[in-house]
N, C-alpha and C positions, 0 to 999 in steps of 0.2 A: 547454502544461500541463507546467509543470517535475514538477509530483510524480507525474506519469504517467512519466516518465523512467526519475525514480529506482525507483520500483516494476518497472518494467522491468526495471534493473540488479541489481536487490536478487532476482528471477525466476530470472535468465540464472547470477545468480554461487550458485545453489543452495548449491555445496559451501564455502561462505565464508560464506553467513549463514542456511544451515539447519541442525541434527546430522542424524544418519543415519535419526534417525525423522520426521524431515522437520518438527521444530518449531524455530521461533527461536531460535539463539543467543543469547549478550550481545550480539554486536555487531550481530545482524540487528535486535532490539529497538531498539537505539540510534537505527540508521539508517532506521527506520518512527517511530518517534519524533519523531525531526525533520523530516521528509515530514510527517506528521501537523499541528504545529504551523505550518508554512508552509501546507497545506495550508487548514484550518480557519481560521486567521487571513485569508484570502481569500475563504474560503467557510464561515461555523460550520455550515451545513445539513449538511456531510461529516463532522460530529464524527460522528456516529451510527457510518458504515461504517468510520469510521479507530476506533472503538472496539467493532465487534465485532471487527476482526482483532485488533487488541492484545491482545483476552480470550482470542483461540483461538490466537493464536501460530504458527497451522498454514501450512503453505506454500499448503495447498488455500483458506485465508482469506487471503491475500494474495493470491491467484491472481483471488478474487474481486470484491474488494475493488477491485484494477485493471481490473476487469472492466467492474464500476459507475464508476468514472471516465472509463472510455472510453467509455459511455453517454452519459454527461453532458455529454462533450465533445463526441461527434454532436450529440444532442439540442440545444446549445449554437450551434452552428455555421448560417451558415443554406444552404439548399438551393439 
């Protein structure tokens, strides 16, 4: 799951695509944006969580966000 990655990366680099109040930059947007789009176009059932992070911009919703994809991708997997 490539957009489990970048969510990952977009996590790890806090101080590159969050500000100090811990919400979305321009370029942290950007880059959930286009996760989002590859995302959804795979999966539309994901529009939902890739659009309540984009509404809260917050790192704690990105946090989560990835959260539920790694769910999805247990739940996916077989045992």
């Amino acid at each position: 799951m490539r957009e489990l990655d970048a969510l990952r990366k977009l996590l790890e680099k806090r101080e590159e695509y969050f500000d100090k109040r811990g919400a979305l930059n321009s370029e942290g947007i950007k880059l959930l944006k286009i996760i989002a789009r590859g995302a959804i176009r795979e999966n539309p059932l994901r529009r939902k969580a890739f659009r309540e992070a984009l509404r809260e911009r917050s790192y704690e919703s990105v946090r989560k966000l990835a959260e539920r994809l790694e769910e999805l991708k247990g739940g996916l997997s077989p045992s």
